[in-house]
TIFIMI-903290 format. One record per atom (N, C-alpha, C): z, y, x; residue in one letter. Coordinates in steps of 0.1 Angstrom, whole numbers, plus 2048, in hexadecimal, padded with zeros to 3 digits. Atoms other than C-alpha are relative to their C-alpha. Layout:
! residues N
ZYXA ...
END
This chain:
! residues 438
8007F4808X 800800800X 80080C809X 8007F27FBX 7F7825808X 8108097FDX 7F27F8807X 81783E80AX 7FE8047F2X 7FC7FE80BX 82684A7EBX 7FC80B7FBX 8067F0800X 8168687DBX 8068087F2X 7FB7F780CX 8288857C4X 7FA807801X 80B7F7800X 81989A7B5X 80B80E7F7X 7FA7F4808X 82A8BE7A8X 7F88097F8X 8067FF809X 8208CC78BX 80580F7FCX 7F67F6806X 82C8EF776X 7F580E7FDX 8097EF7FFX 81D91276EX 803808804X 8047F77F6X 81892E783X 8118027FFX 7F57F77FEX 83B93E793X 8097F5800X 7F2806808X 853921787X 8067F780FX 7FF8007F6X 8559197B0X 8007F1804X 80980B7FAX 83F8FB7B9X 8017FD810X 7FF7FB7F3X 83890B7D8X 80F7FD809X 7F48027FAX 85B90D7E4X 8067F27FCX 7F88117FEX 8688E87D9X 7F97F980CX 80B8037F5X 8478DD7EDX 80580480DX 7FC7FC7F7X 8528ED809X 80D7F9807X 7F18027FCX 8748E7809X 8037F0800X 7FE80F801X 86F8C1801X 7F77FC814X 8068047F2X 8578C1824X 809806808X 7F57FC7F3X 8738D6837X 7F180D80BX 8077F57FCX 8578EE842X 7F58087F8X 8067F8808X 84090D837X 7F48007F9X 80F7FF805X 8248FD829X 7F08057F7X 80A7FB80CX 81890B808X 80180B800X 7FE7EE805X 815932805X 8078037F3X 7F77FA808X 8309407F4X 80180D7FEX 7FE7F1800X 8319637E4X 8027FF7EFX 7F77FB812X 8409757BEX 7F37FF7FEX 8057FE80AX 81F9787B6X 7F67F77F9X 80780E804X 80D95E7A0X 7F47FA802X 80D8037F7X 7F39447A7X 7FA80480BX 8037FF7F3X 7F49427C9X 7F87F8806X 8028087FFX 7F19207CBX 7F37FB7F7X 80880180BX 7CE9137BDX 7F87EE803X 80080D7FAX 7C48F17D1X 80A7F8801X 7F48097FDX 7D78D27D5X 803802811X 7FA8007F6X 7EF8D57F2X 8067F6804X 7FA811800X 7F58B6803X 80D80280AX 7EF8027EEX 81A8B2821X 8047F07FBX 7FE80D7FDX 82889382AX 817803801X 7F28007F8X 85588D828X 7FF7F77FEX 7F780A7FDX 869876833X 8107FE7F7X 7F47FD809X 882868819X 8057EF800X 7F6813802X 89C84581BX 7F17F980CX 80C8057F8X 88183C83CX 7F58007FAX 810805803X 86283D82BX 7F980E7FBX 80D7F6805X 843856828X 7FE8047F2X 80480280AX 83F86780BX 7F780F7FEX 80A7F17FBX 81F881806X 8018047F0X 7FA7F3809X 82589E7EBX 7F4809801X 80F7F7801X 8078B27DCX 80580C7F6X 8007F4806X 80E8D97D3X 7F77FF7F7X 80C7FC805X 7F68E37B9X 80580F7F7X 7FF7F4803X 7ED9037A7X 8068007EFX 7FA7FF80CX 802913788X 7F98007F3X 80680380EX 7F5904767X 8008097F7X 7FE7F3807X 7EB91D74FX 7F37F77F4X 80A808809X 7D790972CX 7F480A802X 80C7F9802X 7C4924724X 7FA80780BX 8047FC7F7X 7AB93873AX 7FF80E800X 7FC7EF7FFX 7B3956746X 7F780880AX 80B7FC7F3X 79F95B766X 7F57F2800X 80880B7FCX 782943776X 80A7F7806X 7FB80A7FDX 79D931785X 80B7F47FBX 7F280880AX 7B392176DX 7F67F77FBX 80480B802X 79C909762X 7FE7F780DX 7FD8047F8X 7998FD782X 80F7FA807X 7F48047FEX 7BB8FB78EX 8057F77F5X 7FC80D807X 7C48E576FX 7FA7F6804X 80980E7F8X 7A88CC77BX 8077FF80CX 7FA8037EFX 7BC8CD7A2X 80B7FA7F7X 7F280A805X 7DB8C678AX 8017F17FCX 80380E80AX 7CF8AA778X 7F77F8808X 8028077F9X 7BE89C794X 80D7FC809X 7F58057FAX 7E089D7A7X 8077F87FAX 7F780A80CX 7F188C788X 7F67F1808X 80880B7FEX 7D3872791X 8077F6809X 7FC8017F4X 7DA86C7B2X 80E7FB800X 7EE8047FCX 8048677AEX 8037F47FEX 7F5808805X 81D8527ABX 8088007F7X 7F97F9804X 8308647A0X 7FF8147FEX 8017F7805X 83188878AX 80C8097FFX 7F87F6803X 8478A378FX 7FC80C7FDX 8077F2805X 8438C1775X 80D8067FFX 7F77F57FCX 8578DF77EX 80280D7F7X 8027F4807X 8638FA765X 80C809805X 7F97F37FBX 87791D766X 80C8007F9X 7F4805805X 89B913760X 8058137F8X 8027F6805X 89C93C759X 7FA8027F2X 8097FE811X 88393C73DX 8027F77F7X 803803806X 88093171EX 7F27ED7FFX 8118087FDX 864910716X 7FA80B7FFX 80E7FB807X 84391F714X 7F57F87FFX 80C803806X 823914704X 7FB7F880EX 8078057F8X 81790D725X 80A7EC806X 7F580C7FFX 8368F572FX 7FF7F47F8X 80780A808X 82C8E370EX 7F67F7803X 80E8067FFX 8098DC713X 8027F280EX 8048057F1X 8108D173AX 80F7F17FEX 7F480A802X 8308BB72FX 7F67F37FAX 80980B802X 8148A7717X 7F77FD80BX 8088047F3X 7FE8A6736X 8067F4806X 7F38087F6X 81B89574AX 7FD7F27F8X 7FC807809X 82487F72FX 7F67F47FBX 80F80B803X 7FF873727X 7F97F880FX 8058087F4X 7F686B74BX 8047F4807X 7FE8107FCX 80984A748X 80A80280EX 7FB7FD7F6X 81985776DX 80B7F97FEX 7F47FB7FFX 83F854774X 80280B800X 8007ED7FCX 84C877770X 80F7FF7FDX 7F67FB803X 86B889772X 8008117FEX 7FE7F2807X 8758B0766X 80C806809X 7F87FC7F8X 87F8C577FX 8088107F8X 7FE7F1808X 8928E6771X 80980980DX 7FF7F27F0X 88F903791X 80A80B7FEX 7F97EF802X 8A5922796X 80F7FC7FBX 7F2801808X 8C991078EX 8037FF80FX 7FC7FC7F7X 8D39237AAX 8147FB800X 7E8804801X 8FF91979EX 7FD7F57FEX 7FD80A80CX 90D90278CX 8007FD7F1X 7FE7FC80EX 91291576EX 7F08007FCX 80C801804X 8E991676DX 7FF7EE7FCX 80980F802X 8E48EF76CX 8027F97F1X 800803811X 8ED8EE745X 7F68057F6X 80C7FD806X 8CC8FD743X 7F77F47FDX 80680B7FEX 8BE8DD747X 7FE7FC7F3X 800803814X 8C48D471FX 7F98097FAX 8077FB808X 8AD8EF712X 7F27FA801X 80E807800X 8908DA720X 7FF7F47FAX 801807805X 89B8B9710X 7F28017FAX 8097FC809X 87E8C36F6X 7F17FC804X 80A8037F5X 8648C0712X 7F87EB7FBX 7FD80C7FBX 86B898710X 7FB7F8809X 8018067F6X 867890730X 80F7FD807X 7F08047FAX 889880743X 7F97F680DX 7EF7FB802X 89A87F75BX 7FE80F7FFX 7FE7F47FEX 8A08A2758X 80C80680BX 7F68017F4X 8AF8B077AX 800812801X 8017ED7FBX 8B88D8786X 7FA80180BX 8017FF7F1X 8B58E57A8X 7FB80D804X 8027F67FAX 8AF9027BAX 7F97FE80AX 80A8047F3X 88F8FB7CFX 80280E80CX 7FD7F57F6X 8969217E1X 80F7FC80DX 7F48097F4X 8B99127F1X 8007F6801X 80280F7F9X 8B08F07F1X 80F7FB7F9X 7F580480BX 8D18EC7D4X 7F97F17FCX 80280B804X 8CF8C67C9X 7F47FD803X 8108057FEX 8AD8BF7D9X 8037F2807X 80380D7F8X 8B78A17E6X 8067F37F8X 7FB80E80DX 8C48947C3X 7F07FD7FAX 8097FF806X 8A289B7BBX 7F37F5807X 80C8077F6X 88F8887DBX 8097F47F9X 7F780D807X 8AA86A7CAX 7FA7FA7F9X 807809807X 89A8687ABX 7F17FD802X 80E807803X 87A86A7B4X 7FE7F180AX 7FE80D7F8X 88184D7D0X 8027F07F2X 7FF80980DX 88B83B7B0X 7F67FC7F6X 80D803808X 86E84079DX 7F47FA808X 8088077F8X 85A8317BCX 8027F6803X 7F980B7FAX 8708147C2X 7FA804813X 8047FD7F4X 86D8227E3X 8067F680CX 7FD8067FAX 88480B7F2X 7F87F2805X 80B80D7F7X 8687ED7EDX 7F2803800X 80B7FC7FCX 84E8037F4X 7F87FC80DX 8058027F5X 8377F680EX 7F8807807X 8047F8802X 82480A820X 7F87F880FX 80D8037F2X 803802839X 80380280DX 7F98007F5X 80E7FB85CX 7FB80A80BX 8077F67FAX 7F2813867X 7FC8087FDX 8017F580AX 7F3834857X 7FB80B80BX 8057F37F2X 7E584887AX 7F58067FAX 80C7F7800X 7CC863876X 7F67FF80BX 8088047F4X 7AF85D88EX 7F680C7FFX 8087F5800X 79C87E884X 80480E7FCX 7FC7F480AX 7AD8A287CX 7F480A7FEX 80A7F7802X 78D8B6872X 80580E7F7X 7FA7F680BX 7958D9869X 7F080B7F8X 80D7FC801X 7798EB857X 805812801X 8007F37FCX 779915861X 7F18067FAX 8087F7803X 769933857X 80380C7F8X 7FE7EE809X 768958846X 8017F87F4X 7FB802809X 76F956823X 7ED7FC7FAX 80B801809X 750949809X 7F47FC809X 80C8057F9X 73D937826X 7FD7F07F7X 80480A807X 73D91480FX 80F7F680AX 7F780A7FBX 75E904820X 8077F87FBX 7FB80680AX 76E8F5801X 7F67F97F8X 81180B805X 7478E87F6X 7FB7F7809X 8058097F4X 7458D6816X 80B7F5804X 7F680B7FFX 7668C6814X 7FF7F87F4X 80480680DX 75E8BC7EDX 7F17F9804X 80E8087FBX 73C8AF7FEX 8007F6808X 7FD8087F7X 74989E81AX 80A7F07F4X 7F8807806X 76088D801X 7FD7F97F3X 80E804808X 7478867E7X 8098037F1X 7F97FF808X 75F8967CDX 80A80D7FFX 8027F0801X 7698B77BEX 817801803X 7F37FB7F8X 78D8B87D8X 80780C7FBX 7F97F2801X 7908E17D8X 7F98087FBX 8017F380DX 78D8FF7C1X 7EF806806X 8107F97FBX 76290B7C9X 7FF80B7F1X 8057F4806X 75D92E7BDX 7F880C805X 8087F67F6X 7449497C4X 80880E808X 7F37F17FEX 7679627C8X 8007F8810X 7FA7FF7F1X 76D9657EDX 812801800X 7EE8017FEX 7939577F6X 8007F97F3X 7FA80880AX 79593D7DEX 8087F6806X 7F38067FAX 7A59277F3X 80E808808X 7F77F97FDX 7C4935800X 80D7F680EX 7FB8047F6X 7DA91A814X 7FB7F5809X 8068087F9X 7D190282DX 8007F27FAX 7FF80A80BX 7C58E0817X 7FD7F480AX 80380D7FDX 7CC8BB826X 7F97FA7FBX 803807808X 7B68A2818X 7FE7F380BX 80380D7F8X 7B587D827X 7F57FA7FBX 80E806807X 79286D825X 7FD7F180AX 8008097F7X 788849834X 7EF801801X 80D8047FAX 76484884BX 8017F7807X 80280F7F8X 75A826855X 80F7FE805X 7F58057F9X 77D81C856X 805809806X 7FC7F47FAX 78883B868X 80A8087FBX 7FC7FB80AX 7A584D857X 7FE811805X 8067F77FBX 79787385BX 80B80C7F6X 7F77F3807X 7B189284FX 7F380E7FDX 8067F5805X 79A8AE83FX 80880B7FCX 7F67F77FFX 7A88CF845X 7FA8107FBX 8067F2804X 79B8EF82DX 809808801X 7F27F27FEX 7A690F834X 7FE80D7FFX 8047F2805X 7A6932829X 7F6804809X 8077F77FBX 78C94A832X 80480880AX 7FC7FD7F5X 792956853X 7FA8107FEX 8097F57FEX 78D97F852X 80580980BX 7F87F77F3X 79199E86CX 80F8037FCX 7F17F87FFX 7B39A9870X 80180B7F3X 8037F6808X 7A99C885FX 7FE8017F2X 806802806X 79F9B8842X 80C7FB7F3X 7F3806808X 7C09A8834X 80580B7FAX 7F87F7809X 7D09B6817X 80A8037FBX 7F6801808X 7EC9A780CX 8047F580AX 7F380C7F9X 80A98B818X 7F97F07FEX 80680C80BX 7F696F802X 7F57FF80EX 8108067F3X 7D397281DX 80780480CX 7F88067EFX 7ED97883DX 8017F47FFX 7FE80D7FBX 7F9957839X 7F57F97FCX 80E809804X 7DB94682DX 7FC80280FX 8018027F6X 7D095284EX 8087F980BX 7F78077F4X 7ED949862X 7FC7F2804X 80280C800X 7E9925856X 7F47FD805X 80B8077FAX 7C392485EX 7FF800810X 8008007F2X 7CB92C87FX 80C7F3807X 7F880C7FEX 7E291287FX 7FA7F47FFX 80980B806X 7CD8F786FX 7F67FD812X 8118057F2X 7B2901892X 80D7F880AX 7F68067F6X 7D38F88A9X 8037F37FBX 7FB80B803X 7DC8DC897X 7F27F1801X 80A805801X 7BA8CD894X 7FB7F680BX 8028037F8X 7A48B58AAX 7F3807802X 80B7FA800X 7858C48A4X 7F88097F0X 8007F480BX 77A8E188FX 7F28057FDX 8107FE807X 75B8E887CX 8008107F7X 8017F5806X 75390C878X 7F78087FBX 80B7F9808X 73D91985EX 7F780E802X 80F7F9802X 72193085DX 7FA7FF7F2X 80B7F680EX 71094183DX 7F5801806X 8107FF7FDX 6EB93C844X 7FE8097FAX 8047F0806X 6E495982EX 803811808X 7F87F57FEX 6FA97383BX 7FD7FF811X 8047FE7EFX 6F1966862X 8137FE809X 7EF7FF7F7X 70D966883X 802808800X 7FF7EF7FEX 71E981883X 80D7FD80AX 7F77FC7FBX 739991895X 80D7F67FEX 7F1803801X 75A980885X 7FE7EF800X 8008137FDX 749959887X 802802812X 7FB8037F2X 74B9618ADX 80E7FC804X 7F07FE7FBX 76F96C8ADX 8047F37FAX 7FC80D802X 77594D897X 7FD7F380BX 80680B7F5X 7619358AFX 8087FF811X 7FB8027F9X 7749448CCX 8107F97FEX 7F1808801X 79893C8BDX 8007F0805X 7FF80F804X 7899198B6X 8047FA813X 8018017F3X 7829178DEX 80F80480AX 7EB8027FBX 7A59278E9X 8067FA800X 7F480F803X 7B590D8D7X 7FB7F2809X 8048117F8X 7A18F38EDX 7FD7F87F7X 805808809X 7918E38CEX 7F47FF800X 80B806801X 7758D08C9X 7F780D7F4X 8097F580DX 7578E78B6X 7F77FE7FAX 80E7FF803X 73C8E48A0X 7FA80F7FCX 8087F4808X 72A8FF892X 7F77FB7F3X 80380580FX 7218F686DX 7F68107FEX 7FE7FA805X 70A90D862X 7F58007EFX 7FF806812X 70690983BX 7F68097F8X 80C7F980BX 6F191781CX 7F4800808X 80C8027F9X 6D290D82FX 7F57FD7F7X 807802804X 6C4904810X 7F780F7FAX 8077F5809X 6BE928807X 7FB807806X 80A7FE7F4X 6AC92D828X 7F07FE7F8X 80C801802X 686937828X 7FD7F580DX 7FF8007F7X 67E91D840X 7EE7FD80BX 80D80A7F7X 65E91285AX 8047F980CX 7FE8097F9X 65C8FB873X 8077FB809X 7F98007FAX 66F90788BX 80D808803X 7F77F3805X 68691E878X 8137F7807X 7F38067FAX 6A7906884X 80180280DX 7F78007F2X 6A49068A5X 7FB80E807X 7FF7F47FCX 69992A8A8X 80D8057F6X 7F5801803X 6B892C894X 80E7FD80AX 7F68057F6X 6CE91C8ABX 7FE80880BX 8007FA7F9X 6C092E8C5X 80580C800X 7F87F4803X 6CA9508B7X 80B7FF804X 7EE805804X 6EE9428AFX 803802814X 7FD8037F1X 6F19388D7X 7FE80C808X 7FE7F27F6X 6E19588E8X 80980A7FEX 7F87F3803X 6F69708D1X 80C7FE808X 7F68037FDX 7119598DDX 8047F380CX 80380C7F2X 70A946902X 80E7F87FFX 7F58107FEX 72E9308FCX 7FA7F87F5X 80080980AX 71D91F8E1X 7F47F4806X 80B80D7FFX 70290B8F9X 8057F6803X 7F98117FFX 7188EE8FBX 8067F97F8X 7F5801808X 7258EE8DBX 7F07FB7F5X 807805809X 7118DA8BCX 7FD8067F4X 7FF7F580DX 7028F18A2X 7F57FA7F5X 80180480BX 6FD8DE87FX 7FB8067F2X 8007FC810X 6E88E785EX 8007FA7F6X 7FF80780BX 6EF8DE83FX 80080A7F5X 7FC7F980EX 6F48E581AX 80E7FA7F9X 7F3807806X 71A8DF80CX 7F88007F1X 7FD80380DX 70A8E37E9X 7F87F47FAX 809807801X 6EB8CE7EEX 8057F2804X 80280D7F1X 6FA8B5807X 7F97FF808X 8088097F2X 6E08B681FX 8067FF80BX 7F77FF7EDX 6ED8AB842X 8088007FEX 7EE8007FEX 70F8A8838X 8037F2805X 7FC80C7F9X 71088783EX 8017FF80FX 8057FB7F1X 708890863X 80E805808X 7F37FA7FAX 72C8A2867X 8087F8805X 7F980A7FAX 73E886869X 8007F780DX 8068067F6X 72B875883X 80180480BX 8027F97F0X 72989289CX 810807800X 7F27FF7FEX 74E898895X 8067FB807X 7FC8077F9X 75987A8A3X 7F87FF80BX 8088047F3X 7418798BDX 80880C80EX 7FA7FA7F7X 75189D8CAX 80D7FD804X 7F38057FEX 77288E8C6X 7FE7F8807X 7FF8087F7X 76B8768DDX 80280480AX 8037F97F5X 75F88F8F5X 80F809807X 7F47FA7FBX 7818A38F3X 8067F2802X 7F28077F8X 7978838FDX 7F87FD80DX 80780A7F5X 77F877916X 80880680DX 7FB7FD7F2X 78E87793BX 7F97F7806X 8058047F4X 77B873958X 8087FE80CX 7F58077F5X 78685B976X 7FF80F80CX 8007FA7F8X 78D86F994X 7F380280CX 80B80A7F6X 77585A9ACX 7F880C7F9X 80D7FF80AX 756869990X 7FF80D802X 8027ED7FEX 763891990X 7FE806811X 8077F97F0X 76488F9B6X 7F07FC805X 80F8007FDX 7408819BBX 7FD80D7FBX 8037F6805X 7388999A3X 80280E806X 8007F37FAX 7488B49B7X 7F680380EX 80B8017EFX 7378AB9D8X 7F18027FDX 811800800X 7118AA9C8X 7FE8107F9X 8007F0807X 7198D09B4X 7FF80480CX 7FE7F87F1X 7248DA9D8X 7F4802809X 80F8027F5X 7038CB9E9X 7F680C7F9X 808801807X 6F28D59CFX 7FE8177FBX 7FE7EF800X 6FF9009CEX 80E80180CX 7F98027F8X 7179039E8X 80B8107F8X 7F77FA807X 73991B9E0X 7FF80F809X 8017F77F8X 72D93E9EDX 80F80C805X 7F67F97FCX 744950A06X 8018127FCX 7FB7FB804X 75B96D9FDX 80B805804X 7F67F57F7X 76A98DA0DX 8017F680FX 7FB8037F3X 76597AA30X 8017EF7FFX 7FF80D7FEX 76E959A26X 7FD7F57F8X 80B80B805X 75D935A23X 80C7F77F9X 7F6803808X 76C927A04X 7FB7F17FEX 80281180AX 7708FFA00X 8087FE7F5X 7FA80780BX 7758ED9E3X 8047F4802X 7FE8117F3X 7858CA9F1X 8017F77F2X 7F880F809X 7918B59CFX 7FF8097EFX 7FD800810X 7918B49A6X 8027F87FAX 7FA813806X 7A289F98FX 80680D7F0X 8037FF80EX 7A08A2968X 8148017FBX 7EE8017FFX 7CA8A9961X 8058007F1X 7F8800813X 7CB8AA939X 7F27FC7F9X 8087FE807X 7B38A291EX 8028097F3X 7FA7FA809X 7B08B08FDX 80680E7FFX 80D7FD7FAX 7A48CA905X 8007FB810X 8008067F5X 7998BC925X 80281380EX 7F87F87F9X 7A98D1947X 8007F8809X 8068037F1X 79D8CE96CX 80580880BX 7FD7F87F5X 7AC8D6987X 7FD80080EX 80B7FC7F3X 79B8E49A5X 80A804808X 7F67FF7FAX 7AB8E49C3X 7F4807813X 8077F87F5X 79C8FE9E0X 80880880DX 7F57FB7F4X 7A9910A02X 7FE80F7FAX 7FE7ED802X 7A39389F4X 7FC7F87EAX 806802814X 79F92C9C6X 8018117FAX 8047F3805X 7A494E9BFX 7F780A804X 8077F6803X 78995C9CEX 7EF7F77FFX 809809800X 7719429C0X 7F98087F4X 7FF7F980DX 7559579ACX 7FE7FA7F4X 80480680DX 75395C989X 7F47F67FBX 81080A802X 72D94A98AX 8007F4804X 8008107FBX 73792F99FX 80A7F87F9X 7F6803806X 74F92798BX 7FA7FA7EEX 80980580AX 73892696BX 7F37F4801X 80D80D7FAX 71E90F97EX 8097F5800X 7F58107FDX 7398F4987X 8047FD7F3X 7FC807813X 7458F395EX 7F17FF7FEX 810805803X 71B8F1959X 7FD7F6804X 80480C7F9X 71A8D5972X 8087F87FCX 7F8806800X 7338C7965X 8007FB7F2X 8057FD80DX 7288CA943X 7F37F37FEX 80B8067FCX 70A8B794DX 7FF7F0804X 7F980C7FCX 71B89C95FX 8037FA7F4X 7F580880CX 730891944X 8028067F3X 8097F9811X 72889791CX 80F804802X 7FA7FC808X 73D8AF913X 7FF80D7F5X 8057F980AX 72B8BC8F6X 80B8027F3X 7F27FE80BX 7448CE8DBX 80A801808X 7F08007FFX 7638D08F0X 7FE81280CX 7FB7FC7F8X 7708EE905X 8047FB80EX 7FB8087F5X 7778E792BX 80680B806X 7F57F77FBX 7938F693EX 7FC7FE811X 8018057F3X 7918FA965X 80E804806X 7F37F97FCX 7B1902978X 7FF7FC811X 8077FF7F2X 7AA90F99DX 80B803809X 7F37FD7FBX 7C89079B3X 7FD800810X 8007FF7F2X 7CD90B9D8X 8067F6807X 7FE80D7FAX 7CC8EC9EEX 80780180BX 
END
């Protein structure tokens, strides 16, 4: 059996977000006063009586439609109901029922699930006799808690352990991740149509509103046996550009998603072209030492001829000479064309970032660069290079060992990562040199 999966349920405000959180023990979901924040399923992983148990945020249920996004967000809810084990719907121990609390109680109730009834904001003691105005609901057990202090939350991880028989839960002896793919980009490049493509199924919220997604979204997917993490993530914009607390941390997280990642696929708007802020994104990807593709998408709404791709590509690379070593991919997230293709040259760069070269291999290597351009002298003196050895992977990290390394130039220094490049595939990855004194 796969771990145990709950699913949290409730309408906007009644603090989803914060149980979520507080049940993972870190900041995962974006939390703020102001409603519908949350609009995708949010997946984290705790630990509860030894065993894994994964917990899906989702967005605040609202029947009727108020915006374009409330019909959607009920479809993320009711696909999370799908998905569970177990159902926990959360209401506002403050408020009154409302109409909405109704409707989403029969939801619960009809989905067959396990469920229990959480009732938020019984910050005392003297609050948790709020608990009796929801009988009405009929869903049981009916429990309090204050997800903001973490008040009874661990009567609460209890019953739901109960409603999983968690104790004779079994759980697959190999639960490893063998691919963290994070997908990157500006806001309304198609990055939530490409993880619903990749996945062959409508995952996260696709709207033509720029910032529909908002936190950084797990999704587990199996390729050929593979278990592969899919990682969508807000729209990445300038500095300048942020408006509010809600798109700071949306950003925070996507920049956390590229560090956490093994390899990072960063979108491109074929319409709109490269601009300026896909570089700055492309360089983060590269500071972090991650694997890169370059995706770049809506290709179906390209005029194209024969050789409009790879004078395409070409563009992309002159504007931006770090990109000739890096794999640059077209496709359509809405068409599918060439999506299937991602997968494939994903793992192939991941390969490339663990790969480590023997020692014996980088020193031949160094001696035929050497024959081959020799290390021009500098202020007076004749600079050898004697020894290199590969000292980390992931991102891979070389350390060069010379009698003057600091005054080795900048050019010769870009030739030896070229030659070295050449030598040994390392297409998609970053490479680090580090120029020590022998």
């Amino acid at each position: 059996m796969s771990i145990p999966v709950v699913a949290i349920v409730g309408r906007p405000n009644v603090g989803k977000s914060t149980f979520f959180n507080r049940v993972l023990r870190q900041r995962k979901a974006i939390v703020d006063p102001q409603e519908g924040i949350t609009r995708d399923r949010v997946y984290g992983e705790t630990e509860w009586e030894g065993k894994r148990i994964s917990f899906i945020d989702t967005g605040g249920f609202i029947p009727e439609d108020m915006d374009v996004f409330n019909a959607a967000i009920r479809e993320q809810a009711k696909l999370a109901m799908s998905e569970a084990d177990v159902v926990v719907l959360m209401v506002d121990g403050r408020e009154n029922i409302t109409s909405s609390d109704q409707v989403l109680a029969q939801v619960v109730r009809e989905s067959g699930n396990p469920h229990i009834l959480i009732v938020n904001k019984c910050d005392h003691m003297k609050q948790d006799e709020q608990i009796h105005n929801f009988y009405e609901l009929g869903i049981e057990p009916i429990l309090p808690c204050s997800a903001l202090s973490g008040r009874l939350t661990g009567d609460i991880m209890e019953a739901i352990g109960i409603k999983l028989n968690l104790k004779n839960w079994k759980v697959d002896a190999d639960e490893s991740t063998d691919l963290q793919l994070a997908i990157i980009g500006m806001p309304n490049v198609g990055k939530s149509s490409l993880v619903n493509a990749l996945l062959q199924k409508e995952q996260t919220i696709v709207t033509p509103i720029a910032g529909t997604t908002r936190d950084s979204i797990d999704t587990p997917m199996k390729w050929y046996g593979k278990k592969v993490i899919l990682v969508d993530t807000a729209g990445l914009r300038k500095k300048s550009k942020i408006i509010d607390n809600v798109e700071y941390y949306s950003t925070v997280r996507a920049i956390r998603s590229i560090n956490q990642c093994d390899v990072a696929l960063v979108l491109i708007d074929a319409v709109k072209g490269f601009g300026k802020q896909d570089k700055t994104i492309i360089d983060q990807v590269i500071k972090a030492g991650k694997g890169l593709i370059i995706i770049v998408n809506k290709w179906d709404l390209i005029e194209k001829e024969t050789n409009t791709m790879a004078e395409t590509s070409e563009t992309i690379r002159s504007q931006f000479p770090k990109l000739n070593d890096f794999p640059i991919l077209f496709i359509s997230a809405l068409t599918k064309q060439r999506v299937s293709n991602i997968l494939k040259e994903a793992f192939v760069v991941f390969e490339n970032v663990k790969q480590v070269v023997s020692t014996k291999d980088l020193n031949t290597f160094l001696e035929r660069a050497i024959k081959t351009r020799s290390v021009p002298a500098e202020k007076g003196k004749l600079i050898r290079i004697k020894f290199i050895k590969q000292v980390s992977s992931a991102p891979p990290l070389f350390a060069t060992y010379a009698n003057y390394p600091k005054l080795i130039p900048t050019h010769y220094k870009r030739f030896l990562e070229n030659e070295l490049r050449k030598a040994f595939n390392f297409t998609g990855v970053p490479i680090r040199f580090s120029y020590r004194k022998s």
